[in-house]
N, C-alpha and C positions, 0 to 999 in steps of 0.2 A: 214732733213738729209737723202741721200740715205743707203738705205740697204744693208748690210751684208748679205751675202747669206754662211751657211757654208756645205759643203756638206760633210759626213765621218760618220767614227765610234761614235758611242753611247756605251760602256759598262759599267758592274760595276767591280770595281774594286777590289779586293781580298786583305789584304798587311798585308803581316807579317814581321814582325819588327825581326831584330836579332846581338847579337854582332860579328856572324861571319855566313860566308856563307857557306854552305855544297857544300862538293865536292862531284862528282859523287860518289854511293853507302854510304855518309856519312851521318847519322841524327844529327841535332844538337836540342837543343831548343832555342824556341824562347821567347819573352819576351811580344809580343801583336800580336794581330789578330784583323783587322776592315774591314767592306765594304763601300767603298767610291764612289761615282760617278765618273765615268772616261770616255775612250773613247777621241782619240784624237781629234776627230771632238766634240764631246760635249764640250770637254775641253774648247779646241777656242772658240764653240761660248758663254759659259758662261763667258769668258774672256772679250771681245767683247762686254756684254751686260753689265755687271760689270763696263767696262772705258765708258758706256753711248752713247752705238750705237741700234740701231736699228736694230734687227738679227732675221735672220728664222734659226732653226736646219734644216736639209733634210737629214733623216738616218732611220734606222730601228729598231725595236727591237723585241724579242719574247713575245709569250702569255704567260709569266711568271712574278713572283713577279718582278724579277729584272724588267724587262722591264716597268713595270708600276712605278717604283720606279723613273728607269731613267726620263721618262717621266714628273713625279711631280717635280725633281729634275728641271730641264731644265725651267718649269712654273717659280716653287719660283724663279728662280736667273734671272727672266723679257726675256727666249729667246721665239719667237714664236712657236708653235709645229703643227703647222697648216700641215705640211707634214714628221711626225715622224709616221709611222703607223706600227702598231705589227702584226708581221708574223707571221699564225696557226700553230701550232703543229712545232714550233722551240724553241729553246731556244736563248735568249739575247746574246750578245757577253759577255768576259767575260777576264779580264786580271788577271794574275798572279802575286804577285809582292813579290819579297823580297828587302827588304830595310835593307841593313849590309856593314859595315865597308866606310860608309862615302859616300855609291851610292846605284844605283839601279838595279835586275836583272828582268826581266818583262818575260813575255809566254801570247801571246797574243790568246785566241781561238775567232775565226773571229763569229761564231753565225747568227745572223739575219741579221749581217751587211755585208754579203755575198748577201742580197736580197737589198742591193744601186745599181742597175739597171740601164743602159743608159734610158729605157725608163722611171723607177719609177723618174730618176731627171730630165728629160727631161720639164716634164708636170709639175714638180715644176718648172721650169726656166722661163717655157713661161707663167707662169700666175703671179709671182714675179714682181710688180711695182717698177721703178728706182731701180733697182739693181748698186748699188754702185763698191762691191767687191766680188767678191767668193775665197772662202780660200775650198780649197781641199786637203786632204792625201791620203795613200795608205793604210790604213787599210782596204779599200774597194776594188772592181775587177778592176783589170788593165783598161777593157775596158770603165768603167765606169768615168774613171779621163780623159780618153782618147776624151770618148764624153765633157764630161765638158769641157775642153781645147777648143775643136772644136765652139761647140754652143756659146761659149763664144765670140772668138775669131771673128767670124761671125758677131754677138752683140757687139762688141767692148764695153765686159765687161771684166775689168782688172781680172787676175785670180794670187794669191797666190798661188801656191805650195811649199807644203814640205814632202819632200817626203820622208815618214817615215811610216813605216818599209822602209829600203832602199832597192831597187830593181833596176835594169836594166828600164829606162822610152825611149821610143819612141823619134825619132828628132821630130815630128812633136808637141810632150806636150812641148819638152826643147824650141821651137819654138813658139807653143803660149803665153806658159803661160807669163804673166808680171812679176813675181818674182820668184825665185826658191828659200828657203832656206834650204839646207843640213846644217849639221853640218858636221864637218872634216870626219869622217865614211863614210857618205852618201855622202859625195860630190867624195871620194876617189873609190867609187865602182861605181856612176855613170860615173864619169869623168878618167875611170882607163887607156884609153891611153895617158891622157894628165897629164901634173903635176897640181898642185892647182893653182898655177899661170899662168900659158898657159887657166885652166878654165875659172877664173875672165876675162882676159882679152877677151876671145872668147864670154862673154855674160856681158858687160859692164853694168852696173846699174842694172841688174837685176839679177846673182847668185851674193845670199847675204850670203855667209857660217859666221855658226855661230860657236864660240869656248869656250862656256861656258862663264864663270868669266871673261875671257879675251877681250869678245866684240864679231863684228863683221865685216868680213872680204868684200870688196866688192872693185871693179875696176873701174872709175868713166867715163872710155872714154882716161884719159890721164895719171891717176894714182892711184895706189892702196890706199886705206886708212881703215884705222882699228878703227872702232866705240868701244872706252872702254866700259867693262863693267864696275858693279858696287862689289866691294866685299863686301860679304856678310857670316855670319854665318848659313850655310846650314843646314835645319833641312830633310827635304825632297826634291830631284831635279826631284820626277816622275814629268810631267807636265809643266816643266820651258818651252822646248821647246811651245809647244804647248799656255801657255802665253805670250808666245816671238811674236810668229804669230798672234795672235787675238787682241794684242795691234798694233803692225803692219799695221795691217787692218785699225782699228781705225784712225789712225795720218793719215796714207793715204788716206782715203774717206775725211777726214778733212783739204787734200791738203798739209799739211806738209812735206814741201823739203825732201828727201831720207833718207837726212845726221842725221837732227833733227826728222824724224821717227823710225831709228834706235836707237838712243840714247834715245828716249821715250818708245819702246819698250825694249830696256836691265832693263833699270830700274822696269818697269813694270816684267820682268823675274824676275831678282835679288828680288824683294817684294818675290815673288812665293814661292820661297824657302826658305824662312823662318817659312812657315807653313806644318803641317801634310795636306798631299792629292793633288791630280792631282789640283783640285777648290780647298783648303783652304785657298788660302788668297787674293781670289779673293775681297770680300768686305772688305780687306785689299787696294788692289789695287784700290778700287773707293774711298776710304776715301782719299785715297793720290791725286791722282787726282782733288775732290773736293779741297785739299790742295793747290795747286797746282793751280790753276784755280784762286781761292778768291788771291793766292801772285801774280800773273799776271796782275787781273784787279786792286789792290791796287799801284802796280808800274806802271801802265798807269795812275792812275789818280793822282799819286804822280807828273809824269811827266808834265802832261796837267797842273796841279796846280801850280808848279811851273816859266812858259813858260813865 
């Protein structure tokens, strides 16, 4: 199987749980306090390695606890770490998170993953065998997704983007990359002189906006179509995105049409959230898969027995 290549943030992640959100100058209490591995780029590729791919991390972390945590963290759940190296006398990146009234509020402090570097991924790119897919975000420096895109693109290696935190991206990334997926937010501030629908159709098969519970949205060349998602009783939605993406990857290195990649990646979201933490239900989501797989090959051989 070709490799996954994910390149982004590694952080830990902070999350206090509460019945209601404070408003500026307001304290409230809260009800729990946990540290979880997070990091949208770690997220993916633990997602990624979880539906049974083959993944390298390519990120940073600091000479501290957390970073080393991160790092064992990344081993147990099978991703490579072979180019995850900690930066001296920094600290780890590090997210904020409160979790109240049915969503989530995040403060993301960027850390070591300010040192993903065009040249630090560069030299992970060109020594990376059969690179399948690279999945990039923008927790990292603008110029560094920018190279990604480029080297990529050269290499006619399919590149994932989602560009999250949302920001203002370059024609030349909207241009390489082979996917883009924003959520309604992010598609709204990249795409702000055009409507959502003037976007899809300016980038057919490839901006895949996603809308939650609802699915997702994409243009197919002749006409729009909307991938359901799956509803579900949400217990935490940090991290769906970023499950959405790294199953994503997976169906597609796997060669699975657009249509049935999307529909394998919501379901794989929809799992997500039904557990505590950005990863919690990642080995949720490979038990289902393994599920999923054995009822596959039992109705082909129902079929061939039959014939």
């Amino acid at each position: 199987m070709s490799q996954i290549v994910v390149v982004g943030s590694c952080s830990m992640d902070l999350v206090v749980t509460s019945n209601k959100r404070p408003n500026a100058g307001e304290t409230v209490l809260g009800e729990s306090f946990k540290t979880v591995p997070g990091g949208k780029g770690a997220n993916q590729a633990v997602a990624s390695a979880r539906l049974g791919a083959d993944v390298y991390m390519v990120g940073r972390v600091g000479d501290d606890a957390y970073g080393q945590d991160i790092v064992n963290n990344l081993q147990a759940q099978g991703v490579r770490t072979t180019y995850m190296k900690s930066v001296t006398e920094m600290e780890s990146g590090t997210a904020h998170i409160i979790l109240a009234e049915g969503d989530n509020s995040i403060v993301v402090v960027k850390g070591a993953n300010n040192e993903v570097t065009p040249d630090y991924v560069k030299e992970a790119l060109s020594t990376i065998d059969d690179i399948g897919m690279v999945l990039i975000q923008q927790e990292i420096p603008e110029e560094t997704v920018e190279a990604v895109c480029a080297i990529c693109s050269e290499n006619e290696i399919p590149v994932i983007l989602n560009p999250a935190p949302a920001r203002k991206v370059t024609q030349q990334i909207l241009d390489q990359a082979a996917y883009i997926t924003p959520n309604e937010h992010e598609a709204a501030l990249m795409f702000d002189r055009l409507t959502i629908e003037e976007a899809l159709r300016q980038y057919p098969n490839k901006l895949l906006i996603t809308e939650g519970k609802n699915g997702v949205r994409y243009f197919d060349g002749s006409k729009e179509i909307l991938v359901p998602g799956y509803p579900v009783k949400a217990v935490d939605t940090t991290g769906a995105g970023d499950t959405f993406n790294g199953a994503l990857a997976v169906a597609l290195t796997e060669g699975k049409p657009l249509y049935d990649a999307l529909a394998f990646a919501n379901f794989a979201a929809s799992i997500s959230v039904t557990k505590f933490g950005a990863q919690g239900a990642c080995r949720q989501e490979k038990n289902w898969r393994e599920r999923n797989e054995k009822k596959r090959h039992l109705k082909q051989s129902h079929r061939q027995g039959t014939r």
